[in-house]
C-alpha positions in Angstrom: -24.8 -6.8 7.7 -26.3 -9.8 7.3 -29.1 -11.1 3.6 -32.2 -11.7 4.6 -34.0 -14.2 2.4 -37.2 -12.8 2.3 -39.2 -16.0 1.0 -37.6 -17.8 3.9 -39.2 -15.4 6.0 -42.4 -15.9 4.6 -42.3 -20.0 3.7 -43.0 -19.3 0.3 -41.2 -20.0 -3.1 -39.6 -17.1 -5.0 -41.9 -17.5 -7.6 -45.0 -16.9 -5.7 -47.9 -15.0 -6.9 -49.1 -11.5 -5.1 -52.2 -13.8 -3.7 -49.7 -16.5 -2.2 -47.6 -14.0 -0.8 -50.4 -12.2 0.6 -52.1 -15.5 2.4 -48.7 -16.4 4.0 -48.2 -13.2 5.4 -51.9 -12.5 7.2 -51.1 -16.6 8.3 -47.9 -15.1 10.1 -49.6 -12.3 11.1 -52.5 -13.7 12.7 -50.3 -15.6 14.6 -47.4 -13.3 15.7 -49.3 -10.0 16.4 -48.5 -7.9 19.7 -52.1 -7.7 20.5 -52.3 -11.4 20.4 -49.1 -12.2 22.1 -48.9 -9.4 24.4 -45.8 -9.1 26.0 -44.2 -12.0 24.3 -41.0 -10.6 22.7 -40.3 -13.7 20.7 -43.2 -13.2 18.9 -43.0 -9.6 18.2 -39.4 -10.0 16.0 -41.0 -12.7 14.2 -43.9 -10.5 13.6 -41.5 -7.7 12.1 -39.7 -10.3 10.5 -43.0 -11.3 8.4 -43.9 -7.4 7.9 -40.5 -6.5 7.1 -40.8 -9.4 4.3 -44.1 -8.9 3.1 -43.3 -5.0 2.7 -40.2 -6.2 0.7 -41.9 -8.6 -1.9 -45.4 -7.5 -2.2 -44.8 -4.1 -3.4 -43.7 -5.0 -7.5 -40.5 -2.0 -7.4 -39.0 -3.1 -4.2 -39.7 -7.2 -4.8 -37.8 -6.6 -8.8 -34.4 -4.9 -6.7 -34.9 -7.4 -4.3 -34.8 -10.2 -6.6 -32.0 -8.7 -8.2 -29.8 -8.3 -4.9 -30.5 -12.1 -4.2 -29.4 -13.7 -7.4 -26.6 -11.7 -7.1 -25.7 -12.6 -3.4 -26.2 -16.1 -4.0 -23.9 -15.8 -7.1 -21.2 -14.7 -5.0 -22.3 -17.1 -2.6 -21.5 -19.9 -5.3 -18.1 -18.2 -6.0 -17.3 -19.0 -2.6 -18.0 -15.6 -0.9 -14.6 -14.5 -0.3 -14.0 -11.1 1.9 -17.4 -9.3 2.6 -20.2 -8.6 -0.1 -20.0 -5.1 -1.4 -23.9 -3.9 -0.8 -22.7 -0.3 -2.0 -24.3 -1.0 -5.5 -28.1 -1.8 -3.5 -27.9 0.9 -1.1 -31.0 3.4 -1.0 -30.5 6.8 -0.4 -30.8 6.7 3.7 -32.1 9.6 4.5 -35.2 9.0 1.8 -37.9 10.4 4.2 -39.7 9.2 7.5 -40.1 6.2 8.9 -42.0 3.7 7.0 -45.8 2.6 8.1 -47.3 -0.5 7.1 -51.4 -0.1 7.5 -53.5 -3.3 6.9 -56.8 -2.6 5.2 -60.1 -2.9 7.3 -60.7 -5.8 5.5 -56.8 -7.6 6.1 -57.3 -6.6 9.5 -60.9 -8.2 10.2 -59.9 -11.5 8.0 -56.6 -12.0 10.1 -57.5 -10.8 14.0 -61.5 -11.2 13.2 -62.9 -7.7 14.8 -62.2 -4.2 15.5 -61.1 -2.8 18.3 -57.4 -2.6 18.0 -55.4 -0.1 15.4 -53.6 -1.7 11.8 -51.2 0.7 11.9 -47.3 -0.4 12.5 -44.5 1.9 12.3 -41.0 0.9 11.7 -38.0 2.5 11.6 -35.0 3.0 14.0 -35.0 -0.2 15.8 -37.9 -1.5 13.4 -36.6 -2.3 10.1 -33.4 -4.2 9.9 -30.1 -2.9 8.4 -30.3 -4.9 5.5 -34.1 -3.5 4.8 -33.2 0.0 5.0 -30.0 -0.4 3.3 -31.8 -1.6 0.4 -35.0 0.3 0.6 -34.0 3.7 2.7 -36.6 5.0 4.9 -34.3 5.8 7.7 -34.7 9.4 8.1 -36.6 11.6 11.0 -38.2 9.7 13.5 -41.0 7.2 13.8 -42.7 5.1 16.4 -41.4 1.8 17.0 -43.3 -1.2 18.3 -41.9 0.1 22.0 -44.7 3.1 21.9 -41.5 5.7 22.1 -40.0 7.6 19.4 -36.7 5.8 17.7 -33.6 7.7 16.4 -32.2 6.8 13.2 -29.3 4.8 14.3 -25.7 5.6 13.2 -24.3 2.7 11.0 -20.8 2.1 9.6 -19.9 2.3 5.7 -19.6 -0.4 3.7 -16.3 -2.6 3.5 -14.5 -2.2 0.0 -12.0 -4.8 -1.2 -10.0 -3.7 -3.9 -7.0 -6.2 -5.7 -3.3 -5.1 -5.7 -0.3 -7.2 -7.6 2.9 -6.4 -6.6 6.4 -7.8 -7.1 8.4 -9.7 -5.4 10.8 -7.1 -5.1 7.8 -4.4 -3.8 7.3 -7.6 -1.0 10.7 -7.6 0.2 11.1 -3.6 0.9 7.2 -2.7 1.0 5.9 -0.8 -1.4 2.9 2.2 -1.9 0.2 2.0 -4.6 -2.3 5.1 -5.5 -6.1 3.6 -4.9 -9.1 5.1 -6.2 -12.8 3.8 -5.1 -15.2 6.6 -6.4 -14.3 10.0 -6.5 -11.5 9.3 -3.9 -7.7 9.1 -4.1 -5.7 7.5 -1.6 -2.1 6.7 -0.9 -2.0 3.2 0.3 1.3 2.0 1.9 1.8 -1.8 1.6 4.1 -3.5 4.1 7.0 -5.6 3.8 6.3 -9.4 3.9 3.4 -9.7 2.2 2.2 -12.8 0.1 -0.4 -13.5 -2.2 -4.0 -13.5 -0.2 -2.7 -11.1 2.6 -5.6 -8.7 3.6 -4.3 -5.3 4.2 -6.8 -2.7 5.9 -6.6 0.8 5.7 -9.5 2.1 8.5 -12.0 4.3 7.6 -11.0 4.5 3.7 -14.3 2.6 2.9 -18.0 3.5 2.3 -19.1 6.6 4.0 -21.3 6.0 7.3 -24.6 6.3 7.4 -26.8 8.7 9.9 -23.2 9.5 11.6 -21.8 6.5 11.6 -18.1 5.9 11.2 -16.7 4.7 7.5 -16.0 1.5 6.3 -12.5 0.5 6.2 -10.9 -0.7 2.4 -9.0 -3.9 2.1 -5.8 -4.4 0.2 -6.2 -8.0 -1.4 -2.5 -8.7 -2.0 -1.7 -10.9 -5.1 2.4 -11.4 -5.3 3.6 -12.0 -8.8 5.7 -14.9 -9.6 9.9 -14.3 -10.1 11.9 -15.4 -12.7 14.4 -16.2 -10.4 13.1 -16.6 -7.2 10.7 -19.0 -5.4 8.8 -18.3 -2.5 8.1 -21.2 0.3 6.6 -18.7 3.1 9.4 -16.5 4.4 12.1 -18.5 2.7 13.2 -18.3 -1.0 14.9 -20.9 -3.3 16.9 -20.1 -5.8 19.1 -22.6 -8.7 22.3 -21.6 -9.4 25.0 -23.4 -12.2 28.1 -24.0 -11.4 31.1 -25.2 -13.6 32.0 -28.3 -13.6 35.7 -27.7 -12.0 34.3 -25.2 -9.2 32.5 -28.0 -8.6 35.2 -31.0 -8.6 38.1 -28.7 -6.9 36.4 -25.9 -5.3 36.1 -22.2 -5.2 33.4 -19.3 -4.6 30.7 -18.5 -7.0 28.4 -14.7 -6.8 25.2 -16.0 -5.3 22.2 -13.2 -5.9 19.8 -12.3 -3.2 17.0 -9.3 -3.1 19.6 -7.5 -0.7 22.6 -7.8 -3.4 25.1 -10.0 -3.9 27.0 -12.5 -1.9 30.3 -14.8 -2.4 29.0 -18.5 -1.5 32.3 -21.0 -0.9 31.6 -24.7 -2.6 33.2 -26.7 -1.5 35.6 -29.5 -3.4 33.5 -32.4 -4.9 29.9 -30.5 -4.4 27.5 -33.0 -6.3 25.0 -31.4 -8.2 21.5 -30.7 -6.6 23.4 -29.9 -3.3 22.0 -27.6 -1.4 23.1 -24.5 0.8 21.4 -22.3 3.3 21.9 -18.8 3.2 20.7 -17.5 7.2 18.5 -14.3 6.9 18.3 -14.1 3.1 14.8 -14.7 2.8 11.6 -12.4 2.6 10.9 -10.3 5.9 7.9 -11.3 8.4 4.6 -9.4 7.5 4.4 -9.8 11.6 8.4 -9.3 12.4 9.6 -6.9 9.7 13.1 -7.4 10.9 13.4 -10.7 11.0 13.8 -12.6 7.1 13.4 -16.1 6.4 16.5 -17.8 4.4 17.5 -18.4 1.0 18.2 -22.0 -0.2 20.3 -22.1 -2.8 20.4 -25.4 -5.0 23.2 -25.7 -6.9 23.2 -27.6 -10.8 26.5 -28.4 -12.7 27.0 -27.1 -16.1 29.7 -29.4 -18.2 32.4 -27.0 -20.4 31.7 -26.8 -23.7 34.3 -26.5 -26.6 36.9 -28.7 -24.7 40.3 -29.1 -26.5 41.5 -32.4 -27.4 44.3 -32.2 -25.7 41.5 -31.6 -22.3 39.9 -34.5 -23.3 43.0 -36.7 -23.3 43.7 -35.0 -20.0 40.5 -36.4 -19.0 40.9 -40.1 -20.2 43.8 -40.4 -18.4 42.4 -39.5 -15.3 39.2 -41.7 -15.9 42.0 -44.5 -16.4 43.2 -44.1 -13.5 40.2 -44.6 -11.4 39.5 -47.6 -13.5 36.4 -46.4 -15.2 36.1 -47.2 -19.1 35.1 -44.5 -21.5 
C-alpha cells in the first residue's frame, strides 16, 4: 500500500487553513469533474484524487490522524525506510459502515460548475477510495455506487506485513534454530534455517495482519541479527579462526586440536610454520542459507606463543644453536 500525501494532492502546504484548503479543492474540482470531462478517465482519477484529499484534510478528526500518520511515515522515511511500514497502528475498523458520500452544498456546487442541472452527490467506496484512504479512515463496508453508475463490492485486501527482530548465535546459524514469536494475541513457532546472517529476511506466510473483507493475511518477517563469537569470525560462508601454537610445534613440527562448530579436528603443521601462516580447512565453514548442505571453509591463522619459565640450561641450549647459525645474542 502505497502514502498518499494529501497536500500534494491538493497543491497546498500542510499548514493551510480550512478556507485554503477549501479554494484548492473546488479549483480542482471545477476542473476535473465527470460532467465536465465526460468520458475522460484521466480526469476522473484526478477528480477522486482531489475528493479523496479534500475528504481527508478538511474534516478536523480525520486531518489530526492524518497528520499524525504522515509525520510518522516521513520519520521512518528519514530512518531509511527499511522493510515495509507497519500501518497496523492507523488502520480503521474496516467494516465501519457504508460507503462514504461526499455532497457539495448548493452553494459549492453553483460557485464551482456555475448552475444547476447536474447532482453533487459522489459516492465512493469499493473501487472509489484508495486502500490507503480506507485503511486509515474505514468506510469499506456494504456497498455503494461508484463513479461507474453500478454497485462496487468491498474488495478483499491482504493483512498487513509485520517485521519482528530475532538475534541468534552463531552456533543457532550453523544448525538452525526455532524461536517462540508473539505479535498480538498470537503465538507462533517460528523455525529459522541454517545459514543465516545478520540482515537475512525470513518469511513465514500468512503469520501477519489479518485480511481485510476476505482477504488473505499478511505474512511476518524474521529480521535475522547474528551475534558476534568470541572465537569465530564470519566472512560470508567462511569462518576464521586464530589459533597459538608453541614455539617448538612450530620450528619441528607436529599436530595441534583445531576447534570447529562440528567438533574437533587434528590439523598437521608442518616443520618451520612462521607465524600468521595460514591453513584452509575444506567444508568447515557455515552452511548456505540457499545450499544447506554445502559449508563454506574455515581459515585457520596460526600465532606462535614463546615458552615461558625456560631453564638455564634451555637457554644455553639455545645460544649454542643461535651460534651456530652465526646470529649474536
Amino acid at each position: 500500500m502505497d502514502f498518499k500525501d494529501y497536500y500534494v494532492s491538493l497543491g497546498v502546504s500542510p499548514d493551510a487553513d480550512e478556507k485554503t484548503i477549501k479554494k484548492a479543492y473546488q479549483k480542482l474540482a471545477k476542473k476535473y469533474h465527470p460532467d465536465v470531462n465526460p468520458g475522460d478517465k484521466a480526469a476522473e482519477e484526478k477528480f477522486k484524487e482531489a475528493t479523496e484529499a479534500y475528504q481527508a484534510i478538511s474534516d478536523p478528526e480525520k486531518r489530526r490522524k492524518y497528520d499524525e500518520l504522515r509525520q510518522d511515515y516521513q520519520q521512518w522515511k528519514a530512518r531509511g525506510g527499511r522493510g515495509d511500514y507497519n500501518w497496523d497502528r492507523w488502520q480503521s475498523n474496516p467494516g465501519g459502515g457504508g460507503g462514504h458520500t461526499y455532497t457539495m452544498s448548493p452553494e459549492d456546487f453553483a460557485e464551482m460548475f456555475g448552475g444547476a442541472g447536474r447532482t453533487g452527490g459522489f459516492n465512493f467506496g469499493g473501487e472509489g477510495y484508495s486502500d490507503f484512504f480506507s485503511t486509515l479512515f474505514g468506510g469499506m463496508g456494504g456497498q455503494s455506487r461508484g463513479f461507474g453508475g453500478g454497485p462496487n463490492v468491498a474488495r478483499p485486501r491482504q493483512g498487513q506485513n509485520v517485521e519482528v527482530e530475532v538475534q541468534v548465535t552463531l552456533e543457532e546459524s550453523y544448525t538452525g534454530t526455532t524461536r517462540v514469536i508473539r505479535t498480538g494475541e498470537k503465538q507462533i513457532e517460528a523455525k529459522i534455517p541454517k545459514g543465516v546472517r545478520t540482515g537475512s529476511k525470513v518469511r513465514l506466510s500468512g503469520q501477519g495482519g489479518p485480511g481485510i473483507n476476505g482477504g488473505l493475511a499478511g505474512n511476518l518477517y524474521l529480521i535475522i541479527t547474528v551475534s558476534p563469537h568470541s572465537y569465530f569470525v564470519r566472512e560470508g560462508d567462511d569462518l576464521r579462526a586464530e589459533i597459538p601454537i608453541d614455539f617448538y610445534r612450530a620450528l619441528i613440527g607436529g599436530e595441534v586440536s583445531v576447534r570447529t562448530l562440528s567438533g574437533e579436528v587434528l590439523l598437521k603443521i608442518p616443520p618451520q610454520t612462521q607465524s600468521g601462516k595460514k591453513f584452509r580447512l575444506k567444508g568447515k565453514g557455515m552452511p548456505s542459507l540457499e545450499k544447506p548442505s554445502q559449508h563454506g571453509d574455515l581459515l585457520v591463522v596460526v600465532s606462535i606463543v614463546l615458552p615461558e619459565n625456560m631453564s638455564e640450561q634451555e637457554l644455553t641450549a639455545l645460544r649454542d644453536l643461535a651460534d651456530k647459525r652465526g646470529i649474536t645474542v
